[in-house]
Structure formats: structure tokens, C-alpha cells
N, C-alpha and C positions, 0 to 999 in steps of 0.2 A: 179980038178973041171973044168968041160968044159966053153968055151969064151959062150956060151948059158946060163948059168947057171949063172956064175958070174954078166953076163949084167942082168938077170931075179931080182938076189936078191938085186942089186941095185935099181930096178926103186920099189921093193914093200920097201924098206927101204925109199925111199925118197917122197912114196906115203903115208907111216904112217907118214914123218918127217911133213909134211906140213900143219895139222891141230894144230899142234903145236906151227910152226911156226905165223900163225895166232892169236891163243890165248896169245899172247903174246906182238902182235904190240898195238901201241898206240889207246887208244879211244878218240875220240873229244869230249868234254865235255865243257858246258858251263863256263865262268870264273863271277865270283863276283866283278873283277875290270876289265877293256878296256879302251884302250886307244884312240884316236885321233888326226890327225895332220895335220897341213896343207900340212905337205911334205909328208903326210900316202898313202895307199893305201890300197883301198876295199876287194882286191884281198888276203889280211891279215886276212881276218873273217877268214880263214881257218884254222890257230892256232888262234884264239880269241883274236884278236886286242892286244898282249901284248905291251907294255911300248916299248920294241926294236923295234915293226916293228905295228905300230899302221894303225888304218884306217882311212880313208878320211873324211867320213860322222857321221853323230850322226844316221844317219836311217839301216847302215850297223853297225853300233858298236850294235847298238838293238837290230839284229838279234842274236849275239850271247855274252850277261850279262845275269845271272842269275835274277833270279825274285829276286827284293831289292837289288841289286847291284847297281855298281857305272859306268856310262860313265864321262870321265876324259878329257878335251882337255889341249894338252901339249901346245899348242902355239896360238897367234893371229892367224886368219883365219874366215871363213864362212862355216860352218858342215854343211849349209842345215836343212832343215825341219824335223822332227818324230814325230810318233803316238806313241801314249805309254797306254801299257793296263795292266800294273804291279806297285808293288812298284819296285822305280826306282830312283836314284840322278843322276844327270845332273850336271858336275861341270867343272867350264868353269875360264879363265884366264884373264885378261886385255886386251882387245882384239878380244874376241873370242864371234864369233858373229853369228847368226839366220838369215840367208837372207830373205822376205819373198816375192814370186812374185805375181806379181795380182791374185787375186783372190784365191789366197792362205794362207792357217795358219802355223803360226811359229813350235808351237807345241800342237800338240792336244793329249787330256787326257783321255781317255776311259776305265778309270781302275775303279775297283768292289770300293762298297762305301766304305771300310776300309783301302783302296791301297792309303799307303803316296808316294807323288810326290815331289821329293825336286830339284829345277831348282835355280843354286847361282852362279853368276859372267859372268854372257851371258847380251850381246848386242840381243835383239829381233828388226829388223830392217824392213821397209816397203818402204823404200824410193824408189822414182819413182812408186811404185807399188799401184793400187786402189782396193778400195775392199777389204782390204789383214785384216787377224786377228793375230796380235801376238800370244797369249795361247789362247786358248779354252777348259777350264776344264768342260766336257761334266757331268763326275765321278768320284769321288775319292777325295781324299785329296790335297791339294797341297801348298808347302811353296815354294816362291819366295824371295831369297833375294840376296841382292846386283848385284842390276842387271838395265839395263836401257832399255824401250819398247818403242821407238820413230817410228813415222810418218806414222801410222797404220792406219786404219777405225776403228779398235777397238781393243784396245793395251791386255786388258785382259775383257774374256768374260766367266762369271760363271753363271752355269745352273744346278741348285737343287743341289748342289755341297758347299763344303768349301773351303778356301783359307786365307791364312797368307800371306800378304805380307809385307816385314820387310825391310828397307833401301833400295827403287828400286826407282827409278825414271820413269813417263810416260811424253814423250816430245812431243809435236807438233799432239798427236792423234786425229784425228776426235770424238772421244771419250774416254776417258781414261780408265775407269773401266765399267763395262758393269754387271749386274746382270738378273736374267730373273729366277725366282721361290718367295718362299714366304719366307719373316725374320721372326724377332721379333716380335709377334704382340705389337699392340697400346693398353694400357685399358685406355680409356675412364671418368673411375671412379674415377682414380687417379692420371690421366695425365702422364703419361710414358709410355716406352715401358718395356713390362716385362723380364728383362734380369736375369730374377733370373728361367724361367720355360723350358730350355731346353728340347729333342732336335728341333734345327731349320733347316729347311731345307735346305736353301742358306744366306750363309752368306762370309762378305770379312770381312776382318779385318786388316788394315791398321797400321805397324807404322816404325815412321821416311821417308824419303824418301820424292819424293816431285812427283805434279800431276801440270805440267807445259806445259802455252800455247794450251793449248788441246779445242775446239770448245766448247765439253760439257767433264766437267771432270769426272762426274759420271751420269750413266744412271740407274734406276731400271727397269726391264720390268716385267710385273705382276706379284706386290708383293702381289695381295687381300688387302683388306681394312679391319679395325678393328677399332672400336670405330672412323668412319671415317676419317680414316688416313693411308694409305699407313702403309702395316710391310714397318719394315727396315731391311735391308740386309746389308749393309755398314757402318765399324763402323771403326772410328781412333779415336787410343790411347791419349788420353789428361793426361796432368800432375797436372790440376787441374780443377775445375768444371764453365771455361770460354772457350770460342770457341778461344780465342788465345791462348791456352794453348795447341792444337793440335799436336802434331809431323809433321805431313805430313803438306809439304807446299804445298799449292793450290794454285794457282798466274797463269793471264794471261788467262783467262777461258773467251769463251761469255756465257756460260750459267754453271751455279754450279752443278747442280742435275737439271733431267728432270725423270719423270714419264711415262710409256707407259704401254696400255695393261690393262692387269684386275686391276682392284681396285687403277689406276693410278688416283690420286690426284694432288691439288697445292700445297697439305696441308706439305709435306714433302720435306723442303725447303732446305736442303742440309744433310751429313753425321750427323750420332748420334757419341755421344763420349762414349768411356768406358776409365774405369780408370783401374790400374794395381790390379791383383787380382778380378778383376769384369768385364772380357772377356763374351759377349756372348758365348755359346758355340752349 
């Protein structure tokens, strides 16, 4: 066999090998769990934020969890801010905390209306910062717990949207809770709000946890009016049927509940209670 020939059937052997070798290298694919860390780096989406080599932020771990998966921060630090338009758990350590700068939101929610948002053990922080909003659940579902949202202009802000929030604390916010679409309505006829006629558009649901030092601790913004009374949108769990019976501590407030916008009233002079097993829904 000629030096011509040999060199010839080498380059068409290694011109068939190399579709091959292709087909067989790794694909990037999304992961179900990611990690985060203060020592992470960004530059790690590129295997998908695993546990050994995590990433920096919570807005780069987003780009690459699967829809309903888990971002995970391994340690104390400040991940930064994220939009989130999926189900998604956010799940955060003693420590590990939501910077938010002026004029900016901690975490904003723009997921379809059946999209659960589960944010549990994150500091949402505001300080020095004006203007600034903790969560902004635009859409979707969302449970908050065990978690603290201090020194905000508005620590949590729900719009035609739901929201559980379950042992979190709001400190020092210009506002604490913030609502803006229609609850419960009022009948009139019988003097309550009708908690037995689901579904409601915007509703919080409040328990344990406390709503401290905050200017105004709850705000509705038009809820429409019914049997002349503001719906309600904000309700905490009570253990029995007296307003000290509440779960959430309220304390240090100048104003309780304020009304704004459509069918803003006086008449809805703080939170309604529901009791276990008889949740608004």
C-alpha cells in the first residue's frame, strides 16, 4: 500500500469517527436541585450550580433549575434579587439573605395562576434602601415561611394573587403586607364575610409569625365594596373566636389596616380571622 493511500484512508476513517464521537459527549440539561454560595461562582451554571461547585446568585441558579425544582443556599450570604416565572422553592439557611437596593424588588413572582412559589428561611432586606419592595407576587401561588422581610417600603405586595405566609416575620416596613385586588366579599344580610363561597381572587393568609414596628402593618388596595364594606383579602389564623387569639403578632404599628383605591372604606378596620379547617380559599 502506497504512503498516499494509507494517509488517504486514515483522514476518511477519522472523518466517519467524529460524528460519533459527538453523539456521545455530554448534554447540559437542566437539574431539579442547584445550589448556591457565598464562596459560589456564576461561572458554574455551566454544569448547573451542583452542591461541589455552586453559584453565586439566586438569579444565575434560575437560569439553569428545572421548572418545580429547588434553588438551595449552602451558607450565610446575600444571593441578590430573582424573577421567577415557574414553580420553584427557594430554600435559604440562617443567614442567608435578599439584598434589596432602591428602587428595587427582593423577589418578584410572575408565574401562571397554578405555579406554587415556596421562599423558606431567607432574610428579605431593604436597609438603607427607599422605594425598595421585598416579594412582589404579581401571579401564582406563593408560601413564605420562616423567614424575616425588614425595612422595606413594602415588605410583601400581592396583586390578584395568593399567598400563605406561615412563621415570617415583617420588621420596621413602611408597610408590611400590602394587598391590591378583590377578597371575600361582605353580605350585608348576615353580617360576615362569606368564607364558605370560593374561588377569591386575592387573598394573604397569615399564621404565626409576627407584623412588627412597621408605619402601616396592612394595607388593602382596591378590594370593591360589598354590603358596604370593603372584601377582605387578609386573614390570620385565630385559635379561637376573640382577636387575642390571633397567631401573628401585630405590635408597634401607627396605623393597623388602611384602605386605598376602589371600594376603599373605614368600615374594615383591621384583619379578619379564620379558624383551622375554615381557611378562605
Amino acid at each position: 500500500m502506497s504512503e498516499r493511500t494509507s494517509v488517504w484512508r486514515a483522514l476518511c476513517i477519522a472523518a466517519i469517527a467524529l460524528p460519533l464521537v459527538s453523539a456521545v459527549a455530554p448534554v447540559h440539561t437542566d437539574s431539579i436541585r442547584v445550589y448556591v454560595s457565598g464562596l459560589g461562582n456564576d461561572s458554574n451554571a455551566s454544569t448547573t450550580c451542583p452542591r461541589t461547585n455552586p453559584c453565586r446568585t439566586l438569579a444565575t441558579a434560575y437560569t439553569v433549575v428545572q421548572s418545580g425544582g429547588e434553588i438551595v443556599a449552602l451558607d450565610p450570604a446575600d444571593y441578590g434579587p430573582v424573577t421567577v416565572a415557574e414553580p420553584l422553592s427557594i430554600l435559604g439557611v440562617e443567614g442567608a439573605e435578599i439584598g434589596v437596593a432602591t428602587g428595587g424588588t427582593g423577589i418578584t413572582i410572575n408565574a401562571g395562576a397554578g405555579d406554587r412559589i415556596v421562599v423558606s428561611h431567607f432574610i428579605v432586606s431593604g436597609a438603607g434602601a427607599t422605594n425598595a419592595k421585598g416579594i412582589a407576587l404579581n401571579s401564582g401561588q406563593l408560601t413564605l415561611t420562616h423567614s424575616t422581610v425588614k425595612n422595606l417600603s413594602v415588605g410583601l405586595s400581592v396583586s390578584s394573587a395568593k399567598a400563605d405566609v406561615v412563621d415570617t416575620d415583617f420588621i420596621g416596613n413602611t408597610t408590611g403586607i400590602q394587598t391590591n385586588g378583590v377578597g371575600v366579599p361582605y353580605n350585608s344580610s348576615i353580617g360576615a364575610y362569606m368564607v364558605n363561597k370560593p374561588p377569591y381572587t386575592t387573598l394573604v393568609r397569615i399564621a404565626w409569625g409576627s407584623n412588627v414596628n412597621s408605619a402601616t402593618a396592612f394595607n388593602e388596595n382596591n378590594p370593591t365594596s360589598t354590603g358596604g364594606e370593603p372584601s377582605a383579602t387578609i386573614w390570620i389564623l385565630a385559635l379561637s373566636n376573640v382577636s387575642s387569639a390571633m397567631t401573628n403578632n401585630v405590635a408597634g404599628y401607627t396605623t393597623l389596616m388602611s384602605t386605598s383605591g376602589t371600594g376603599a372604606t373605614a368600615a374594615n378596620l383591621g384583619p379578619q380571622m379564620y379558624f383551622l379547617g375554615q381557611a378562605p380559599n
